[in-house]
N, C-alpha and C positions, 0 to 999 in steps of 0.2 A: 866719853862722858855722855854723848849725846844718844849712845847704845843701851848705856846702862838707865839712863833713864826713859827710854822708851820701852826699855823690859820690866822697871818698876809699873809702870803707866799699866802697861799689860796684863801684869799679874795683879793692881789694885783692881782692875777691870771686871777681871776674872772671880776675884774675892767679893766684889760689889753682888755680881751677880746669883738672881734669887734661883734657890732651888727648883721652881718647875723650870726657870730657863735651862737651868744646866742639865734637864733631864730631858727636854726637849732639842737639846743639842747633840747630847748623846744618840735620843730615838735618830735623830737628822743622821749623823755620822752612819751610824749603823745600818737604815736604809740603803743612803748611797751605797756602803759597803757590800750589800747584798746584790743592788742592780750590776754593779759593776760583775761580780759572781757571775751571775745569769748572762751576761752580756760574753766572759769569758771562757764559756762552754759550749763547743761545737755540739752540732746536731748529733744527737748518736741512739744508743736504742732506746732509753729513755724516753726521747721527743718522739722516737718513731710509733712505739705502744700506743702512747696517746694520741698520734697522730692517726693512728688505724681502728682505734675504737669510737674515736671522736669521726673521722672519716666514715667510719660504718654508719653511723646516724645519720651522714650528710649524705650515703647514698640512701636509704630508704626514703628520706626527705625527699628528694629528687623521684623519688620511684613514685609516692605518693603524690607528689605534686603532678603528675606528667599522668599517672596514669586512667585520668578520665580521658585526657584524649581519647584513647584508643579502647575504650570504653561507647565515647559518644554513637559512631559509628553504626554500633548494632541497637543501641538505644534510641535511636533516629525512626528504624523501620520497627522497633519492637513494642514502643511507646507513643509514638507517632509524636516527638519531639521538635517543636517549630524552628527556626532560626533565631526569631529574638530569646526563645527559652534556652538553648545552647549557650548564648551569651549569658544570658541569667546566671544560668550553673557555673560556667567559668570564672563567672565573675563574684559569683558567692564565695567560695572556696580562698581567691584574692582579697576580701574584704573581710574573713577571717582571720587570714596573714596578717592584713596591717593590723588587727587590734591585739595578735600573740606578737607582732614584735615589738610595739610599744611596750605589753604588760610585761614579757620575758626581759626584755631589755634593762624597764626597770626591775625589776625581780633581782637579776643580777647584777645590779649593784647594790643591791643592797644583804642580800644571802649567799652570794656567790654564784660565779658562774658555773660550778656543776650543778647545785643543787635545780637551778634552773632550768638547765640544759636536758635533766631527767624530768621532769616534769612536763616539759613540753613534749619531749619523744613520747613517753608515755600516753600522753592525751591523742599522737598522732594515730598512734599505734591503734590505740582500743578504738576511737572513731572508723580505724581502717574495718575491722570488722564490722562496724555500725553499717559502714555503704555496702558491705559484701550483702549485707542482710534485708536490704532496702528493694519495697517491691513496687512506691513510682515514684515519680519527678519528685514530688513534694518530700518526700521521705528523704533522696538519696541530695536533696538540694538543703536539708537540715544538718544530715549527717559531713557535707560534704565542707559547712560551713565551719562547722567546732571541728572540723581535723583540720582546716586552714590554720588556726590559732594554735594546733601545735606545731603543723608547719612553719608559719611565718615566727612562731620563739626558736624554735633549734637553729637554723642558719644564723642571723647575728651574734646569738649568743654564743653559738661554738665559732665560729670566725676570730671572736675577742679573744677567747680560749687558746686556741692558735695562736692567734699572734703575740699574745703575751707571753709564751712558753720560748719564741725566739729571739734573736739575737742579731743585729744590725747586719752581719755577714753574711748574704745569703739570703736574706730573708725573703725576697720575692718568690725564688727557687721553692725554699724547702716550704713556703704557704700554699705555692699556685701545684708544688703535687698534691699537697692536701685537697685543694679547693678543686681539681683535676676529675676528683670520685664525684663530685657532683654529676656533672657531663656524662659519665661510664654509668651513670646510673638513669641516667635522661636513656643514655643507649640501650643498655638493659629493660630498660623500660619497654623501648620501642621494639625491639627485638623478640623477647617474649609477648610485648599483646600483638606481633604479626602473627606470630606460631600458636598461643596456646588462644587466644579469644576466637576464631573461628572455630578453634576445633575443638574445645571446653565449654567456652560464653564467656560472656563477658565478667563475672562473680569471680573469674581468677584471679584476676588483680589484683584487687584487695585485698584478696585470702594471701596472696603474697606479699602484700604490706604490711598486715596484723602482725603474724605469729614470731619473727626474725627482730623488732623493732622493741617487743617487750623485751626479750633477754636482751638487747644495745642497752636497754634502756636502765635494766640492773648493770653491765659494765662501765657504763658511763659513771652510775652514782660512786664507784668503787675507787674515777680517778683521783690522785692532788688536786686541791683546790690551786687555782692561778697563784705562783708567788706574788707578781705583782699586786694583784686583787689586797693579798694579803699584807703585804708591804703599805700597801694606802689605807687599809683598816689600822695601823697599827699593830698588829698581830704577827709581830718578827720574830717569837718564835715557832710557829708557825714555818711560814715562809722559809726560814732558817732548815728547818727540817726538811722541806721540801729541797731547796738549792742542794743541799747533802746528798741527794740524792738524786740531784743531777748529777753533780760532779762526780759522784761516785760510780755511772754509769763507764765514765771513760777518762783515762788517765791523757789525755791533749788537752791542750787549752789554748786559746785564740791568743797571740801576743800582743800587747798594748798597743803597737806599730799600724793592726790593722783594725783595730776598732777605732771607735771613735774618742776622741780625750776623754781622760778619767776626770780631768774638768767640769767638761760639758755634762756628763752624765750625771754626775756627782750633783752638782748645782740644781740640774733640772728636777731629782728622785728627789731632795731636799724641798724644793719650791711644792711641787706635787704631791708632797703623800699629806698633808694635813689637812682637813675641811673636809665640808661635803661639796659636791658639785650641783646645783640648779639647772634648771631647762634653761633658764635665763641665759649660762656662760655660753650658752652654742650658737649666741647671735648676740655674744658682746664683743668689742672692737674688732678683738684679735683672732674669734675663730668666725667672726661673721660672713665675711668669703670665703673660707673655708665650704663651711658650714653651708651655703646656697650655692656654690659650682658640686659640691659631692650630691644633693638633692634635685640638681637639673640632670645630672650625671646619669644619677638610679633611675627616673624617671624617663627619662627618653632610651637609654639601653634595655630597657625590661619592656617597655610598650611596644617596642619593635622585636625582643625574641620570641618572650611571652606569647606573642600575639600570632605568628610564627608557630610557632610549638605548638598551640593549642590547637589552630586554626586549620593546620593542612593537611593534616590526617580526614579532615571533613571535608576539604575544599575537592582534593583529589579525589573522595569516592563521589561529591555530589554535581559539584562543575565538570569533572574530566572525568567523568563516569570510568574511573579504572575500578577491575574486583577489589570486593574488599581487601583480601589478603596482600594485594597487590601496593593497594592506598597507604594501608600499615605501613610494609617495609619501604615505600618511598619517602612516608613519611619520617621515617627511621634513620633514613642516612644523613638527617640535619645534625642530628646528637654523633655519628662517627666523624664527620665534619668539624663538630667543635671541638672532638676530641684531641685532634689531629692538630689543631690551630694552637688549641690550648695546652698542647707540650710540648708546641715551637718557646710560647709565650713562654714558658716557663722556664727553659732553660737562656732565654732570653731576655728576660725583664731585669734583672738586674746590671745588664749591659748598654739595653737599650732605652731603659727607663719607665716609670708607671706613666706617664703623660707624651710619649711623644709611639707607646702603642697604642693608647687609647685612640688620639688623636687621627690616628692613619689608619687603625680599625673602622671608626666612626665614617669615613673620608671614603675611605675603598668600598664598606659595606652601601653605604649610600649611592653609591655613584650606580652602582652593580642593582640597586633595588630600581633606580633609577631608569636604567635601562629596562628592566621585566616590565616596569607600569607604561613605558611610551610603545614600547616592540615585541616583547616573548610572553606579555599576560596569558595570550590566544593559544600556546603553547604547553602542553605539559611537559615535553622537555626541556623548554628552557626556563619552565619555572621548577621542575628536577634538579637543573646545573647549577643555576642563577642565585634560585633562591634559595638553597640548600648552602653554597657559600656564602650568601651574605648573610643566612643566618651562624653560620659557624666564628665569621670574623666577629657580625657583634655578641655573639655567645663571650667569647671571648673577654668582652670586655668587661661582663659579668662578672668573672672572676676576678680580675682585675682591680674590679670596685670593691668587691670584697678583701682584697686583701688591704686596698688604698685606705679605703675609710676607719678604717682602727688605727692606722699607722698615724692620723693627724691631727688624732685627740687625746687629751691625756686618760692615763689607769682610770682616773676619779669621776670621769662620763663617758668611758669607751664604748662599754655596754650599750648603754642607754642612747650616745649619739650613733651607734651603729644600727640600733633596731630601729631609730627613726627614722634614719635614712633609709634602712629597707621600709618601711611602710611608704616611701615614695614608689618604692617599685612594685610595689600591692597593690595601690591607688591605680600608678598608672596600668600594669595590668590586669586589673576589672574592667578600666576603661576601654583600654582597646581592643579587647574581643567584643565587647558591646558594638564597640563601632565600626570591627570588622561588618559582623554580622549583616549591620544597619547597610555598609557601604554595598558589600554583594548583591545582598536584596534587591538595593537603588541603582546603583553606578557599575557592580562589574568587579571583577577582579585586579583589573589596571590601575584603578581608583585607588584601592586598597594598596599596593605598594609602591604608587607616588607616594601617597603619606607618607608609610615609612619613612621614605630616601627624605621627606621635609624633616620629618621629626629626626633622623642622623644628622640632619645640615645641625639642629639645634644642638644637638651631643657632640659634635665636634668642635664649634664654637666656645662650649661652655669648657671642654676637655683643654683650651688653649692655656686657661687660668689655673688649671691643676699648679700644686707645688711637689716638684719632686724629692722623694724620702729615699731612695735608694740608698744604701750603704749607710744610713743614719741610726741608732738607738731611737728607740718608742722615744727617750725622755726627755731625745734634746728637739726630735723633730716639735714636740707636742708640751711644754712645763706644764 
């Protein structure tokens, strides 16, 4: 009795309820429906396409990004470039990054994350040629600022790109070889301006940024738009058409044993896909520590590699008077270093966790920077040995953070809180080649990587409050 009128109860319920409810209940179901899809499709060639054309942009990015270094060098005695003006440069280029990855970031929530993702490459690209054609400081300090701003949009925006294309299983892995071409392209970098900038000039560079970055730049526009993207637009068939074509890539499917409840999923895709999101939710209750340990995180990891990267291709030909050619390639074995680091991590992070390599990255690299500022400053060798790994461990953790910071937000601000958290790592690196600079001038080179090792003590601290997402769905870690 007491059955059958609680299945009357339920079907009066049902019958009460108004027609947008019940279409909106529908869109609900059918979401979940879809994440669960996504959630249940191994990696295969599908993920991997887009991981190689989306990866193609994220090396030139890196190419682009890296290749004033080794640039500065000949521009020092060609143009008679000061030391606080090197900071200048450096630091322009970073202060165009944060304001591409705010505007890409939003961008991409609201038109999609390819449409974004080409517009920025593109803007990188044609600027590249801008610097190749630049004949002084003021020119190549213009040009070097508007290709930052497509710099700093391509990385958060393809990071969200990525991660929303995977799947809780794995995920660390199959992100951190993506995020992996970053580094190879640092290397690349380093490697060719040893070899061709001595013995070309320095206009190689960029001639090698331009040309390869326009055509990524048409394959990029050519990928699926993000399912999830689409999913949170409303726009399920759509979406729909894209998962069909995941799954059609490979006949496996993840069994329900090893993902995460089709509960949790379910509920969270439900909670998540309606509204828009505000700047506001990124420091409302629930993501508000999130949200300030991910922004200490970028900030003190990028101040010290950044800073590192740009810096020791000049330190080593002006402090430690080695040839130029020589300065290059030493400066060059920081990026084989991280590479090295970064495909331990990667087949590792989902074993060992996003918070507890951070943490011991941050811990080791310091200790290590630590040592060079009180004892091997005086040394080129052991700022060779010293500093070249402790740049590789916190390289590392670069990646790390990019895979970290999408994974803790939902589809409806992922974009957007990920490029703002990269504009932390913008900020801080303008600032600290600035005050490299300053510091050499003043105090010396020792000076210069105490800091650091202070500023790791701060990234590891803050690394302690990380929350770990390992083996989690986007939608339960983040509603």
């Amino acid at each position: 009795m007491q059955d059958s009128n609680a299945l009357k109860a339920r079907a009066d319920h049902k019958a009460a309820a108004s027609p947008e409810q019940t279409a909106v209940h529908v869109a609900d179901t059918a979401a979940a429906a879809l994440i669960r899809r996504i959630e249940s499709v191994p990696f295969s060639r599908w993920h991997t396409k887009a991981r190689v054309i989306v990866g193609s942009a994220t090396f030139f990015d890196a190419f682009d990004a890296l290749s004033l270094a080794f640039v500065l060098p000949v521009l020092i005695g060609l143009w008679h470039v000061e030391p606080v003006q090197i900071g200048l440069l450096i630091g322009a280029s970073y202060i165009g990054q944060f304001i591409g990855a705010l505007f890409f970031g939003w961008l991409a929530e609201r038109t999609g994350r390819i449409r974004s993702a080409t517009i920025s490459i593109g803007i990188m690209s044609v600027m590249s040629f801008g610097c190749a054609l630049s004949g002084n400081f003021t020119m190549l300090l213009a040009c070097r600022f508007v290709q930052g701003v497509g710099v700093g949009g391509e990385m958060p925006v393809a990071a969200t790109y990525i991660s929303e294309l995977s799947n809780a299983h794995g995920r660390g892995k199959y992100f951190l070889l993506y995020e992996l071409i970053f580094p190879l392209g640092l290397m690349a970098t380093g490697q060719l301006g040893a070899w061709l900038v001595p013995m070309v000039g320095w206009k190689i560079m960029f001639w090698i940024g331009a040309v390869p970055g326009l055509l990524i730049a048409v394959l990029v526009s050519r990928l699926p738009e993000s399912p999830r993207w689409l999913i949170g637009k409303g726009r399920l068939a759509e979406a729909e058409a894209v998962v069909r074509e995941m799954e059609a890539s490979t006949d496996k499917r993840i069994p329900p044993s090893v993902r995460a409840s089709d509960r949790k999923v379910g509920a969270a895709a439900t909670a998540g896909t309606p509204g828009r999101a505000g700047w506001r939710e990124l420091l409302s209750p629930f993501y508000r520590s999130r949200t300030l340990i991910v922004w200490v995180l970028w900030a003190t990891a990028f101040f010290v590699a950044n800073s590192l990267n740009n810096w020791l291709p000049t330190l080593y030909r002006t402090v430690y008077h080695l040839p130029l050619q020589s300065a290059l390639r030493a400066a060059s074995l920081t990026n084989v270093a991280q590479v090295v680091l970064l495909l331990i991590c990667a087949y590792s992070i989902d074993r060992v966790g996003r918070r507890n390599w951070t943490v011991a990255a941050f811990c080791v690299g310091g200790f290590l920077l630590a040592c060079l500022g009180f004892f091997g400053a005086h040394s080129v060798w052991g700022v060779l040995i010293v500093g070249t790994l402790s740049y590789g461990l916190i390289g590392s953790i670069a990646a790390v953070l990019y895979l970290y910071t999408p994974e803790v937000y939902p589809t409806r601000m992922r974009a957007t809180s990920t490029g703002l958290a990269t504009s932390w790592l913008r900020l801080a690196s303008a600032v600290g080649p600035s005050l490299v600079g300053l510091l050499v001038h003043k105090e010396g080179t020792g000076s210069v990587f105490l800091m650091f090792a202070g500023v790791s003590v701060v990234g590891a601290l803050a690394a302690t409050r990380m929350i770990e997402t390992r083996e989690r769905s986007l939608e339960e870690i983040a509603p």
